[in-house]
C-alpha positions as CSV (number, residue, x, y, z in Angstrom):
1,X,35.0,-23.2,14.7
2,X,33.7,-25.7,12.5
3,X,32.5,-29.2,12.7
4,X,30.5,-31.7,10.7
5,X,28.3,-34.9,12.1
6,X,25.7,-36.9,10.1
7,X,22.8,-35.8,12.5
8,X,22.4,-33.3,14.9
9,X,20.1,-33.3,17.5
10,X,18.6,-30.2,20.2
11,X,18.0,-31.1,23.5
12,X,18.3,-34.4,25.5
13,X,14.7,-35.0,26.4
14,X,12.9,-38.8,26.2
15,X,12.7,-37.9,22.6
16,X,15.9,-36.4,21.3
17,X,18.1,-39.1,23.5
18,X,16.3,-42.0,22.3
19,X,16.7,-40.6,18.4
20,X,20.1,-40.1,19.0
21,X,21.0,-43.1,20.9
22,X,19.2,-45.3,17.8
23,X,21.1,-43.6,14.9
24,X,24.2,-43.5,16.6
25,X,24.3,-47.2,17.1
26,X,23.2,-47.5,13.5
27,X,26.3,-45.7,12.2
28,X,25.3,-42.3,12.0
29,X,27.8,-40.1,13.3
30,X,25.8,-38.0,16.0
31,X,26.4,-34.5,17.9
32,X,23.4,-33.8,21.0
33,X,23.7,-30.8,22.2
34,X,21.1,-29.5,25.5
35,X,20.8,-26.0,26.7
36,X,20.8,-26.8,30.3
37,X,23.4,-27.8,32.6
38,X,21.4,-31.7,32.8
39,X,20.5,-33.8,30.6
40,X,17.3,-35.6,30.1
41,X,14.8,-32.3,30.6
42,X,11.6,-34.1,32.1
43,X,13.2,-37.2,32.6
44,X,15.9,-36.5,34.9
45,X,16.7,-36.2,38.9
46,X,17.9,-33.5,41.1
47,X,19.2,-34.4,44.4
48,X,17.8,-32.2,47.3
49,X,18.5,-33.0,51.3
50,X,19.2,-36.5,50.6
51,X,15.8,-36.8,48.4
52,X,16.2,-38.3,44.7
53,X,13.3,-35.7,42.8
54,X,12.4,-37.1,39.5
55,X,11.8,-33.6,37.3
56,X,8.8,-34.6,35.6
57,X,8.5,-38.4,34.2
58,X,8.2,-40.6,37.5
59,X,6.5,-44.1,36.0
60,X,8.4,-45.7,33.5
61,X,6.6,-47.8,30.5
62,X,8.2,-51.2,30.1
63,X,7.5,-53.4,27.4
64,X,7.3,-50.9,24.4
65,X,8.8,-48.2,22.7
66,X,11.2,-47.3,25.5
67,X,12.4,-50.4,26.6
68,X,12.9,-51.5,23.2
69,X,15.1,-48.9,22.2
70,X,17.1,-49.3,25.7
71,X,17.8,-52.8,24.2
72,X,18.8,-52.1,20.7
73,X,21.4,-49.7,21.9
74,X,22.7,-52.1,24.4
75,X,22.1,-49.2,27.5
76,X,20.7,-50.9,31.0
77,X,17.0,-50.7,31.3
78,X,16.9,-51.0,35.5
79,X,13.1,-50.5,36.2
80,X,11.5,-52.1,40.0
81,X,7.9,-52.3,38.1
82,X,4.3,-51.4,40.1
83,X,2.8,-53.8,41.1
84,X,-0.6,-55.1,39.5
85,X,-2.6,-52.9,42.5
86,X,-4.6,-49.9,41.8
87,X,-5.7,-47.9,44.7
88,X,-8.5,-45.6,43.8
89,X,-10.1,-42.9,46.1
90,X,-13.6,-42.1,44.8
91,X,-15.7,-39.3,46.2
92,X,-13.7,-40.1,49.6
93,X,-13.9,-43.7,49.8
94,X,-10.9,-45.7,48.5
95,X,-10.9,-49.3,46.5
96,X,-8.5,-51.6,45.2
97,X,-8.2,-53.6,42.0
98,X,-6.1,-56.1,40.2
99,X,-4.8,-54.4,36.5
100,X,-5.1,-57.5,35.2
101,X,-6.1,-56.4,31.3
102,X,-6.7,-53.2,29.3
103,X,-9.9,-53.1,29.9
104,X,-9.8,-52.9,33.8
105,X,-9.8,-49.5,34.2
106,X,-13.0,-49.6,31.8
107,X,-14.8,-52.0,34.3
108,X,-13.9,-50.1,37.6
109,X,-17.4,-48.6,38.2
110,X,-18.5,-52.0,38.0
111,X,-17.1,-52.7,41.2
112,X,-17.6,-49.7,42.6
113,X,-20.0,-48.9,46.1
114,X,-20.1,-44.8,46.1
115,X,-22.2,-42.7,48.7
116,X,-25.0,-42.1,45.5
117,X,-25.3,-46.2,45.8
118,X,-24.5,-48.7,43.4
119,X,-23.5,-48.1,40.0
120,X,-23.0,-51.6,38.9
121,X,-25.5,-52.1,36.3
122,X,-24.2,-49.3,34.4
123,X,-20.8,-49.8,35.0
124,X,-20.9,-53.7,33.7
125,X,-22.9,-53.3,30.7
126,X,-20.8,-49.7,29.6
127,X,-17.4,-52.1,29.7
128,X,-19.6,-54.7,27.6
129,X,-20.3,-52.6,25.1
130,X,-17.0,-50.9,25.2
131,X,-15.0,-54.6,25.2
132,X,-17.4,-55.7,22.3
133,X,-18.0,-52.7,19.5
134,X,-16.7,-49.7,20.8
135,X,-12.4,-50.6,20.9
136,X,-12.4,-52.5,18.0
137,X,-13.9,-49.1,16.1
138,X,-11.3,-47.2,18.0
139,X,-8.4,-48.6,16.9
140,X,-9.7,-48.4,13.1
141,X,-9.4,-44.3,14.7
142,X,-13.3,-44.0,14.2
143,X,-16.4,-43.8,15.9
144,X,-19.5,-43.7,14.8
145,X,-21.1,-40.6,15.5
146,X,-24.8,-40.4,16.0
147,X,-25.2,-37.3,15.7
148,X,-23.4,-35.3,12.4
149,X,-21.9,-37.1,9.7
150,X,-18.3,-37.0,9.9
151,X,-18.1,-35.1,12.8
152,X,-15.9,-37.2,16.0
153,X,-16.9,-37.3,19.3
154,X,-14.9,-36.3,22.4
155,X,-14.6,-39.0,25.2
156,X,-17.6,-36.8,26.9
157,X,-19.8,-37.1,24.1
158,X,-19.2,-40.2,23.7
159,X,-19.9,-41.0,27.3
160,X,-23.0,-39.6,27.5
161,X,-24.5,-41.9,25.1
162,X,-24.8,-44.2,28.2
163,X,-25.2,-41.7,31.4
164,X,-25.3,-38.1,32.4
165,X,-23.9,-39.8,36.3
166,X,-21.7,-36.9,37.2
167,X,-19.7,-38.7,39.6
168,X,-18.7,-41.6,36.5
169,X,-18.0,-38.8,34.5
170,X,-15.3,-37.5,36.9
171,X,-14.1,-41.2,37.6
172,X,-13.5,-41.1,33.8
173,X,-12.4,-37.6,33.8
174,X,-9.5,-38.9,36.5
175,X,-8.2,-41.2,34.4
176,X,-7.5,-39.6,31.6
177,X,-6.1,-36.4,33.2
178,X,-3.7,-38.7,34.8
179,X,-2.5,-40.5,31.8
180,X,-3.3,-38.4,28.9
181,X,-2.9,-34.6,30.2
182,X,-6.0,-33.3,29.1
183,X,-9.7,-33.7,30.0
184,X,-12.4,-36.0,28.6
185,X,-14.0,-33.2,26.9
186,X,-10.7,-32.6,25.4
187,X,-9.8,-35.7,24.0
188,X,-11.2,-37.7,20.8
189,X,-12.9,-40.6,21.9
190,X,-10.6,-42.9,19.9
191,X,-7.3,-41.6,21.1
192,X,-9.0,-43.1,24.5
193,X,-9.8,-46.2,23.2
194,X,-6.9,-46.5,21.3
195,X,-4.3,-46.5,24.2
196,X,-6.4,-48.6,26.5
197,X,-6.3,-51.2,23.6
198,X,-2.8,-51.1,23.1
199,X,-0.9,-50.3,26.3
200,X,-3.2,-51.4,28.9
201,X,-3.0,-48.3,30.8
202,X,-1.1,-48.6,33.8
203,X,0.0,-52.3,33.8
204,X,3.3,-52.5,32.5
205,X,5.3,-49.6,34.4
206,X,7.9,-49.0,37.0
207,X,10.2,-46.4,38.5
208,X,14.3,-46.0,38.2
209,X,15.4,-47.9,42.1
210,X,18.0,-45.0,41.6
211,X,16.7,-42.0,39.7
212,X,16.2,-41.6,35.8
213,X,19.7,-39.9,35.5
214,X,21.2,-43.0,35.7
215,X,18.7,-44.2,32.7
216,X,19.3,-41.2,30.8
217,X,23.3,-41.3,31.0
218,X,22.9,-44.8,29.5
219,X,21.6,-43.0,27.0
220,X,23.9,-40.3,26.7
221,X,27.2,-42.9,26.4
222,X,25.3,-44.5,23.5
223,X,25.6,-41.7,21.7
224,X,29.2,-40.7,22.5
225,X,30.0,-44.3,21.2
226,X,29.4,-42.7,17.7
227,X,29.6,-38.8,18.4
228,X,29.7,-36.0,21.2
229,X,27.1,-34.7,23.7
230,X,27.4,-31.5,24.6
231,X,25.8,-30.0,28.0
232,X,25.0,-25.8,28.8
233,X,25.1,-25.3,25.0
234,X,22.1,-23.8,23.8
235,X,21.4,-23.8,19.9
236,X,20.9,-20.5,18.3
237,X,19.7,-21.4,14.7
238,X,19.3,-24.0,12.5
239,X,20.6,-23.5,9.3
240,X,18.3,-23.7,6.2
241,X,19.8,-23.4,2.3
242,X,16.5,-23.8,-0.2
243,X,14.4,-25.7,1.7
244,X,16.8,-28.1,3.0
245,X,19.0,-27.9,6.3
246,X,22.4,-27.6,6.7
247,X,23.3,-27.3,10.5
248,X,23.2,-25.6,13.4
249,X,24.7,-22.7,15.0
250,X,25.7,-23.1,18.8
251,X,26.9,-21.4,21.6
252,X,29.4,-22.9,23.7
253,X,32.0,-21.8,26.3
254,X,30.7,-18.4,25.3
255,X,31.5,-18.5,21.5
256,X,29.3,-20.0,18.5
257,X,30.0,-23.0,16.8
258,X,28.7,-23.9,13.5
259,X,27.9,-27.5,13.0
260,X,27.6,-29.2,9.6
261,X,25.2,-31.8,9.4
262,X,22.6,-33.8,6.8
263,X,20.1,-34.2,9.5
264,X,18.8,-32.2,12.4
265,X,16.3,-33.6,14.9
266,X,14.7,-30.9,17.4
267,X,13.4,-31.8,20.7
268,X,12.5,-28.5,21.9
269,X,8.9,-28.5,20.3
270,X,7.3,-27.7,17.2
271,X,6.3,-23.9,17.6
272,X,10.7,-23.7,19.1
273,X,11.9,-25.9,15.8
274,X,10.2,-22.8,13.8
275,X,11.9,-20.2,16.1
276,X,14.9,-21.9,15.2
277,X,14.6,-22.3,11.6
278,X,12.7,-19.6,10.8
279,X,9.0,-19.5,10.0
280,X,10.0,-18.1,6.5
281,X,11.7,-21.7,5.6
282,X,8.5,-23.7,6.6
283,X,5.6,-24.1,3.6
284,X,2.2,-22.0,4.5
285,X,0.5,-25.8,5.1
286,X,2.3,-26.7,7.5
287,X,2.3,-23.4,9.6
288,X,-1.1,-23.1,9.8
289,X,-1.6,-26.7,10.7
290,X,0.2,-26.1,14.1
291,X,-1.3,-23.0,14.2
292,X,-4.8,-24.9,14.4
293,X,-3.7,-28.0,16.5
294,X,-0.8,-27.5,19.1
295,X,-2.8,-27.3,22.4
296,X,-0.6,-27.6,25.4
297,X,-1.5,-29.2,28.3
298,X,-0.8,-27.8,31.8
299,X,-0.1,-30.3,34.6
300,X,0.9,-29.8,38.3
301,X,3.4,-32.3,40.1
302,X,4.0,-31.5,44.1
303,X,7.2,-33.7,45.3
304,X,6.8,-34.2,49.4
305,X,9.0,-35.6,51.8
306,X,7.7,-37.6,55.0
307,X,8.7,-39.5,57.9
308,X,5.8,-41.3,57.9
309,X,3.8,-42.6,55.2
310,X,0.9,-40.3,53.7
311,X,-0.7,-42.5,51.6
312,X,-3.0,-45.5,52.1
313,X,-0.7,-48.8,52.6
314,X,1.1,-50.0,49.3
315,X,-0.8,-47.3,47.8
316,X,2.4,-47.4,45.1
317,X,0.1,-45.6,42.7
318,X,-3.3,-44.4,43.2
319,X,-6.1,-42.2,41.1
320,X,-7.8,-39.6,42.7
321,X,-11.1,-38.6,41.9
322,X,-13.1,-35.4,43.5
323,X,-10.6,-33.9,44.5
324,X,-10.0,-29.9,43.4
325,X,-7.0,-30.4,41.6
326,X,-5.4,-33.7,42.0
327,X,-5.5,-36.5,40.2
328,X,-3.0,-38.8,41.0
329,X,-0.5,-40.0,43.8
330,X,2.0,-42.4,44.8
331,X,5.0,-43.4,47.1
332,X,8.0,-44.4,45.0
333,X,10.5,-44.6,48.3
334,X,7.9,-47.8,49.4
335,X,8.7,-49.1,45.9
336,X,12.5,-48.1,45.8
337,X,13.6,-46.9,49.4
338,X,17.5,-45.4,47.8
339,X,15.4,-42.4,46.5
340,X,14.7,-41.2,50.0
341,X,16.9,-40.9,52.8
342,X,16.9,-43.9,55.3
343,X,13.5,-44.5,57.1
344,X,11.9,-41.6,54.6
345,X,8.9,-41.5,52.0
346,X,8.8,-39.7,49.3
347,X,5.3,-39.6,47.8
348,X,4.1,-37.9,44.5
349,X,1.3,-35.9,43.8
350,X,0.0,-35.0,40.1
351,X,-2.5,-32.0,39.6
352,X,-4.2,-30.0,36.9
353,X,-6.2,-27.3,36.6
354,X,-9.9,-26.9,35.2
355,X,-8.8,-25.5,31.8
356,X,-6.2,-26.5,29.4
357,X,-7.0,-23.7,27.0
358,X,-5.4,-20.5,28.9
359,X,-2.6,-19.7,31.1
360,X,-3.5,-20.3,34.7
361,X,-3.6,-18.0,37.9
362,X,-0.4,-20.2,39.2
363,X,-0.8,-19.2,43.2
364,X,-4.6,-19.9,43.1
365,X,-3.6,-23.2,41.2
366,X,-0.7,-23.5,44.5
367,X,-3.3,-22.9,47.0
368,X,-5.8,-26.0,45.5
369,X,-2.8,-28.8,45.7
370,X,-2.6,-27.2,48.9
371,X,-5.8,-27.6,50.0
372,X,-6.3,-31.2,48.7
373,X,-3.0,-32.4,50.3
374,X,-4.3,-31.4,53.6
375,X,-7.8,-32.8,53.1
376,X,-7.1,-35.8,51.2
377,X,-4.3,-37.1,53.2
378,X,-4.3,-35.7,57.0
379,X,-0.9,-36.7,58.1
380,X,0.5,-34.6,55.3
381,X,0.2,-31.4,58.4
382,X,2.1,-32.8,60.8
383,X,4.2,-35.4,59.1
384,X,4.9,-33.9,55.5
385,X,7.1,-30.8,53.8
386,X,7.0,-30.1,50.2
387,X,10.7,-30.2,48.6
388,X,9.0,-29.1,45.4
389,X,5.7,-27.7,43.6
390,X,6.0,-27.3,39.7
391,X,3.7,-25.2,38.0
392,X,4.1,-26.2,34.4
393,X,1.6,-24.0,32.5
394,X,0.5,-24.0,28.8
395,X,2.7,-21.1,28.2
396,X,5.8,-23.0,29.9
397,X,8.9,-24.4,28.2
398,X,8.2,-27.4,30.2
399,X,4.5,-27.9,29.9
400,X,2.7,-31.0,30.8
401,X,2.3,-32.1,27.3
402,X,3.1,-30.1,23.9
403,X,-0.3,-31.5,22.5
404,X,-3.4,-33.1,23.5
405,X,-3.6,-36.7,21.9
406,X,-5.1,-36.4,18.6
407,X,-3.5,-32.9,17.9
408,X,-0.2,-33.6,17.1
409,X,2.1,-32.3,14.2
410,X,3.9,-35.0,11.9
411,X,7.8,-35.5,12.6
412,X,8.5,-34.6,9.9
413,X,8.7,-30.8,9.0
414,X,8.3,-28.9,5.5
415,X,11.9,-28.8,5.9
416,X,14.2,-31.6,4.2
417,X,15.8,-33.5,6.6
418,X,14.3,-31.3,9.4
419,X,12.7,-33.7,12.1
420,X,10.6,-33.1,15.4
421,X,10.7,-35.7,18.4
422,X,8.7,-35.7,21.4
423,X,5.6,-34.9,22.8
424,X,4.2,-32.6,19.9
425,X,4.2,-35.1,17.3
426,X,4.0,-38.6,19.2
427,X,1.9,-41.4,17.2
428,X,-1.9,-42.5,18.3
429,X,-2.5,-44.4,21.2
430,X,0.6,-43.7,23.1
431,X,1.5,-41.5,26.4
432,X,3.7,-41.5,29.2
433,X,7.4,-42.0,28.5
434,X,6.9,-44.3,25.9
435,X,4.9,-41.7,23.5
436,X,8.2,-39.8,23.1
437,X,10.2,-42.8,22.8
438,X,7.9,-44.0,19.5
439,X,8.2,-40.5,18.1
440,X,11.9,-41.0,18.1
441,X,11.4,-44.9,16.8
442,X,10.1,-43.5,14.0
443,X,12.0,-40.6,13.4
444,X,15.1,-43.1,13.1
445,X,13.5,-45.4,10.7
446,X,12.4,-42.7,8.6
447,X,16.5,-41.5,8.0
448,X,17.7,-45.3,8.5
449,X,15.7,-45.8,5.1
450,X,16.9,-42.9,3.2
């Protein structure tokens, strides 16, 4: 069988839903089609004993890409935001502070008593000079390096312009594990700077009172408005014809359907897109450009179920740092109580290992979340069970992040009319649900205008 559509899209992730919600609504005729038998890959829930589990994004960006796109397709956007309270656990000790302004999480150590003593007159004039020269050079995407001509500095480097303190550089460390997916000596300097300037880190964010399914099948009726979505339909090819793409193939109720379309949009990944396609189709440029950047990011995320809180009071969200493994935690049934049976918690926990470059030894990795539950939260023994521990390594279908900020690929592909969305190719300065949104943002503009 045979069908046509204007745009076809693979997989129902942040990004793919969001690019197909937005050209839908703009008149495109629109087919998404996902592989598994849910939609919204890692922005989805599974229900287990009464538990809501979120399958990988659990805080929600408001007041950006997202959001926005949630309005222009006229879906409910039903977020219960954090409030402006950050616990942190330093070195044992825990603090609170207001996120008042992107540069909060800049002037923590300011605040700061640790067991080495005080760290204040480092930590206030670092955030001076940071608040004064250092962010506006960021989000011009340069810094000036010191040391080589043209040459960019990783957040590290850049830190130790100012101290070699070991225990600020894992405070710093911390943060951006939990936000970006990779480690300060991974990331650029400016991609730091960049989102602290223009998101405020963790200010403006919430979780789904019900789940994200309910978000995502917003989503989902946005497109059938102007199309079909298809669940447990797995796309075999995309069709190219000189340089240019024609389709895809699918399989569905056990036969394969050939789908005619102008436009195809993959939310499966860049390295999967040239699977699909066929790394004969795509220009030598562009292939070893993704051979040189894509760096995925492993991440961790332990879902545990309580009948008595774990975590410090109102500790909603909180940032770990010196632990093994963990890096950040937080009860969403405190914050949304229908995601846990009656008189339940149901606490987070966010891990990642000590390398990002190769695959990891996944029960030793087990064993560490193990270890720091039971040390860093001492009811977790008698008062906690784990519903779930995902392993997503850098080998994984699901990995914590298809690129490190600042390695992306482009959206667009050496392929006419052949588009990536997602994680692999989102835009400077953005992470967390709302980088895959902006991808698709942009992905929709770019066909809109053509």
């Amino acid at each position: 069988m045979e069908r046509d559509y204007d745009v076809a899209v693979i997989g129902s992730g942040i990004g793919g839903l969001c690019a197909g919600a937005l050209l839908a609504r703009r008149g495109y005729r629109t087919l998404l089609v996902e592989s598994l038998d849910r939609w919204g890959g890692r922005m989805s829930t599974v229900e287990k004993d009464g538990y809501k589990l979120p399958t990988g994004a659990i805080l929600l960006h408001r007041d950006g890409p997202l959001e926005n796109i949630y309005k222009e397709v006229g879906a409910g956007f039903d977020v219960v935001n954090l409030p402006r309270t950050l616990h942190c656990r330093i070195e044992g000790k825990d603090y609170q502070m207001k996120l008042n302004n992107p540069l909060t999480l800049l002037r923590v150590v300011s605040d700061l008593e640790i067991s080495r003593g005080r760290l204040a007159r480092l930590g206030g004039s670092m955030a001076a000079e940071i608040g004064k020269k250092k962010i506006q050079q960021a989000l011009g995407r340069e810094i000036k390096n010191p040391f080589a001509k043209g040459a960019k500095l990783d957040f590290r480097e850049w830190l130790m312009q100012y101290t070699d303190d070991e225990v600020l550089h894992k405070i710093f460390d911390t943060i951006i594990v939990a936000v970006l997916v990779c480690h300060a000596w991974e990331l650029p300097a400016d991609e730091f700077f960049s989102y602290m300037a223009g998101l405020g880190a963790l200010i403006d964010a919430g979780v789904a009172p019900r789940g994200n399914v309910e978000l995502v099948e917003g989503l989902v009726e946005a497109i059938r408005a102007n199309g079909d979505a298809w669940l447990s339909s797995p796309v075999k090819r995309i069709m190219v014809e000189k340089g240019e793409v024609r389709g895809i193939v699918v399989e569905r109720e056990g036969r394969d359907e050939i789908i005619s379309s102008n436009v195809v949009i993959s939310d499966t990944g860049p390295r999967r897109t040239v699977d699909l396609a066929g790394s004969d189709n795509f220009g030598r440029k562009y292939l070893r450009e993704m051979r040189m950047k894509l760096r995925a990011g492993p991440a961790m995320l332990v879902l545990v179920a309580s009948d008595e809180p774990l975590l410090p009071k109102s500790a909603h969200f909180m940032i770990i740092s010196g632990a093994r493994r963990l890096v950040c935690a937080g009860d969403v049934a405190l914050l949304c109580p229908a995601l846990a049976p009656a008189g339940k918690h149901l606490s987070y926990y966010c891990g990642y290992p000590l390398n990002s470059l190769v695959p990891m030894e996944v029960e030793w990795e087990r064993i560490q979340c193990q270890r720091d539950l039971e040390e860093q939260f001492p009811g977790f023994k008698k008062h906690g069970e784990i519903l779930h521990m995902g392993v997503h390594d850098v080998d994984s279908d699901f990995p914590g992040g298809r690129a490190w900020p600042g390695y992306d690929m482009p959206q667009e592909t050496s392929i006419k009319n052949l588009y990536n969305v997602g994680e692999g190719v989102k835009a400077p300065g953005w992470s967390g649900t709302n980088k895959a949104a902006k991808t698709a943002a942009v992905v929709a503009d770019m066909i809109s205008r053509c």
